[in-house]
Residue frames as qw, qx, qy, qz and C-alpha x, y, z in Angstrom:
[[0.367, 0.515, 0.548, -0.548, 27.87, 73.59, -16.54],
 [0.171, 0.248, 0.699, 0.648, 26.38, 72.97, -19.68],
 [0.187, 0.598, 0.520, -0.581, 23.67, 75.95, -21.23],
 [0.312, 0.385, 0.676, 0.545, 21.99, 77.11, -24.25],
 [0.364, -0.199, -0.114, -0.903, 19.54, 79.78, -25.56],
 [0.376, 0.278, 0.689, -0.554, 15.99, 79.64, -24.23],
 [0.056, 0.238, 0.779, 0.577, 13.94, 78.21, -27.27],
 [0.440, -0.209, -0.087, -0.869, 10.38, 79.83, -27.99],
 [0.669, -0.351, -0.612, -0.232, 9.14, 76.41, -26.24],
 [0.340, -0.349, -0.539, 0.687, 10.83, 77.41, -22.77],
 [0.068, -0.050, 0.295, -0.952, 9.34, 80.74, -23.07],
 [0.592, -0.235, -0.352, -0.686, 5.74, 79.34, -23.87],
 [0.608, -0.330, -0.670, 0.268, 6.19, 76.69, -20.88],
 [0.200, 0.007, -0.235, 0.951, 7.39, 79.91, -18.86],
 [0.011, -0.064, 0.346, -0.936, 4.38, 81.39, -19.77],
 [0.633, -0.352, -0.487, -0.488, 1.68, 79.11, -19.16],
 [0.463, -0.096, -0.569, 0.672, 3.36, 78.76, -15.59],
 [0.035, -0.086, 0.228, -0.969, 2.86, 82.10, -14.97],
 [0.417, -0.232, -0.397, -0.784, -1.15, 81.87, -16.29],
 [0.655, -0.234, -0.709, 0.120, -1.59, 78.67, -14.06],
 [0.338, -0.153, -0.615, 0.696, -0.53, 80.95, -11.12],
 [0.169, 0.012, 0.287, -0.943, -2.60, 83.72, -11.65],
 [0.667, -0.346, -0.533, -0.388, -5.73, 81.62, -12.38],
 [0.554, -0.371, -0.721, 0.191, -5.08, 79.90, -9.23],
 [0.243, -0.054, -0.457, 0.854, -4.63, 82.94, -7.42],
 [0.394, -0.047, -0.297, -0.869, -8.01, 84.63, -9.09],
 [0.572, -0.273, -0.736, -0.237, -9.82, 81.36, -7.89],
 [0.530, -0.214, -0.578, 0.582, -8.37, 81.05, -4.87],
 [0.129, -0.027, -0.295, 0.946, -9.61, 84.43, -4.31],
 [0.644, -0.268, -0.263, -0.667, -13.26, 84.44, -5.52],
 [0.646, -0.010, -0.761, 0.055, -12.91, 81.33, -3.17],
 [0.618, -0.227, -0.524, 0.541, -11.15, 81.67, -0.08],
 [0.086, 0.187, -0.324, 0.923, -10.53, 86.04, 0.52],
 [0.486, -0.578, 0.079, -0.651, -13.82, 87.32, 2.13],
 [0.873, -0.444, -0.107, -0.170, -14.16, 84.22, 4.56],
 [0.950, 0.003, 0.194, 0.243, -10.79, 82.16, 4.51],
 [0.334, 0.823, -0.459, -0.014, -7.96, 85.06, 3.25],
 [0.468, -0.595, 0.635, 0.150, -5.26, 82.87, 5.59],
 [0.806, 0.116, 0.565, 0.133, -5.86, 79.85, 2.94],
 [0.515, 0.830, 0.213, -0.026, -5.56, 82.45, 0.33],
 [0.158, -0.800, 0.579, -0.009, -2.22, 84.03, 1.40],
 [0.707, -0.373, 0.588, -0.124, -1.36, 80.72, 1.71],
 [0.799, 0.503, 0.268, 0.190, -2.00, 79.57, -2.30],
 [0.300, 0.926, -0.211, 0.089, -0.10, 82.90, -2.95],
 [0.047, -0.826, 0.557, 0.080, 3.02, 82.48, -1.37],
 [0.690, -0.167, 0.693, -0.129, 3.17, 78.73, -1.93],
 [0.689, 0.672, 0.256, 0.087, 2.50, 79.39, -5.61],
 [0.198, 0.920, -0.330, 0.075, 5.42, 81.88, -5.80],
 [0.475, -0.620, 0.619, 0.083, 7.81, 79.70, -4.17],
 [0.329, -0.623, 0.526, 0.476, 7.19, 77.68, -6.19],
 [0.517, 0.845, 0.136, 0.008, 7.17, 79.39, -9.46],
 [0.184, -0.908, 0.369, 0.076, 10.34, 81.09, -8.21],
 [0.543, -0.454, 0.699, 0.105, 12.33, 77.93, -7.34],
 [0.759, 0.240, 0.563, 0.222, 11.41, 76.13, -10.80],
 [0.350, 0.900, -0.130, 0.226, 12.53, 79.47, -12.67],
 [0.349, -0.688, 0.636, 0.003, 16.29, 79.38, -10.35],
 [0.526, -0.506, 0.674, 0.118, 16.69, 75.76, -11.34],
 [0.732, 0.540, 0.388, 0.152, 16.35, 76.04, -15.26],
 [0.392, 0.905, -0.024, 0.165, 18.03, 79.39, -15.89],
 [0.686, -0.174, 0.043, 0.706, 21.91, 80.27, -15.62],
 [0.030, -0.948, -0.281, 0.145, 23.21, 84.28, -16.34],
 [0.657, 0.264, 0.174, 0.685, 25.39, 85.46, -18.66],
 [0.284, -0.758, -0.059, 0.584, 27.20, 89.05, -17.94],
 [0.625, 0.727, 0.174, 0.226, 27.24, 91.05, -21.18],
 [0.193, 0.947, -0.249, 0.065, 30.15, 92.84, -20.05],
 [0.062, -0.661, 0.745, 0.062, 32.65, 90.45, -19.22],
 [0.699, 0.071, -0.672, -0.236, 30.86, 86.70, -20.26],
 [0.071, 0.126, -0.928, 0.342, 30.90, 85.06, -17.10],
 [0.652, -0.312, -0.467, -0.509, 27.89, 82.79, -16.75],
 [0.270, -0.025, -0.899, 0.344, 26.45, 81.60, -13.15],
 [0.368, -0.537, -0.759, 0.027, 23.62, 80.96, -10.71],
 [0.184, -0.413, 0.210, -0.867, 21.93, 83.20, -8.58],
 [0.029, 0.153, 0.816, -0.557, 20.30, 82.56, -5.14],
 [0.077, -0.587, -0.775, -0.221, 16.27, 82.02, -4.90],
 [0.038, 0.771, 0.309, -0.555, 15.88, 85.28, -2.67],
 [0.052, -0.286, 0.428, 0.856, 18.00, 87.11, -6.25],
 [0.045, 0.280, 0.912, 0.297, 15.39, 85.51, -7.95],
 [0.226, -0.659, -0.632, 0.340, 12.89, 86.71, -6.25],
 [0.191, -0.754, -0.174, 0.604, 13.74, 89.88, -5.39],
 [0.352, -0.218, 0.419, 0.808, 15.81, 90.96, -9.09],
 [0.513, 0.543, -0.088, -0.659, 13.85, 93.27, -11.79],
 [0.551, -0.031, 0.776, 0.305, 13.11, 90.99, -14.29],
 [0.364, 0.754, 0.010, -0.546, 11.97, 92.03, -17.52],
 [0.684, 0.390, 0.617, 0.008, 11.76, 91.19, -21.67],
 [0.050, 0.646, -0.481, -0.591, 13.58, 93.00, -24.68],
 [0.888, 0.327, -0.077, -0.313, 13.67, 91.67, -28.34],
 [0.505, 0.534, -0.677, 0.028, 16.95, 90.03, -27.45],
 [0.608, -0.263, -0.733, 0.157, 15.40, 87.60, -24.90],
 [0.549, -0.806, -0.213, -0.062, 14.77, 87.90, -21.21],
 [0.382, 0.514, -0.502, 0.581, 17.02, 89.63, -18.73],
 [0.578, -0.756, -0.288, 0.106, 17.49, 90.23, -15.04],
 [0.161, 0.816, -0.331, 0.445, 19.16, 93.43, -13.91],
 [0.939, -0.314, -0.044, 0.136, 22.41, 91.99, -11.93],
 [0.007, 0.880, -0.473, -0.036, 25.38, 92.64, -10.57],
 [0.848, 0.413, -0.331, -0.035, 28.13, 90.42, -11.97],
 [0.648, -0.651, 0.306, 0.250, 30.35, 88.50, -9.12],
 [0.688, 0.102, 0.078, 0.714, 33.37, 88.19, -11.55],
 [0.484, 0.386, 0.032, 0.785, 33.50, 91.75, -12.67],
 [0.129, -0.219, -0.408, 0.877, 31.53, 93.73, -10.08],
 [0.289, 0.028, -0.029, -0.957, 29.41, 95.75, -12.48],
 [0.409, 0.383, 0.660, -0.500, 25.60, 95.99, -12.69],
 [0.263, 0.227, -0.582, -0.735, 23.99, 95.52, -15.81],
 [0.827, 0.222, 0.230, -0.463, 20.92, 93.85, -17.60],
 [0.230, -0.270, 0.935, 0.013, 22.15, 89.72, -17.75],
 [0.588, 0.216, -0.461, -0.628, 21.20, 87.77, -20.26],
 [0.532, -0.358, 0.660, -0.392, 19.16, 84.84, -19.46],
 [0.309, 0.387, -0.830, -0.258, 20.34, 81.16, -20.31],
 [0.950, -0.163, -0.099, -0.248, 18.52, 77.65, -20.24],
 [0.545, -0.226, 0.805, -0.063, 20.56, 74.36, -17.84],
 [0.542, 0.243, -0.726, -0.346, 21.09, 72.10, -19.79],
 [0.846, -0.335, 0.316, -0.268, 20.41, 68.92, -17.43]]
């Protein structure tokens, strides 16, 4: 598995994603909630999948205490604190090679 840093263009793609979702969701709500919530609910979680699933199949996860880099499942995704430092993004993870939990540094797929 080939991977790299995340360049300041993945994080500005990253976060015009994000904006894209919460516009639609903000529409989708002046829209759909008083009459129509089901269609609303419906942008949401459909937006999050996938938001979710194209964040899982760009990033890889390096383990600052013992280097081992690998994948995590879409629910980890999902479900993992995620969160921004000045040495890039992270997600707080526990590391299958060595066991421990720590804040994992996050890497771009190459393709």
């Amino acid at each position: 598995m080939k991977y790299s840093e995340p360049t300041r263009k993945d994080y500005t793609q990253s976060v015009v994603f994000i904006l894209i979702f919460i516009f639609a969701i903000a529409l989708g709500a002046f829209l759909f909630l008083p009459t129509y919530w089901y269609l609303w609910l419906l942008l949401v979680i459909v937006g999050l999948v996938l938001l979710v699933n194209w964040h899982k199949q760009k990033t890889v996860y390096s383990c600052p205490q013992c280097g081992h880099v690998y994948e995590i499942s879409f629910i980890t995704d999902l479900l993992a604190p995620h969160g921004m430092d000045r040495d890039g993004a992270w997600l707080l993870l526990r590391c299958p090679s060595c066991k421990k939990r720590s804040k994992t540094k996050v890497l771009k797929k190459l393709e």
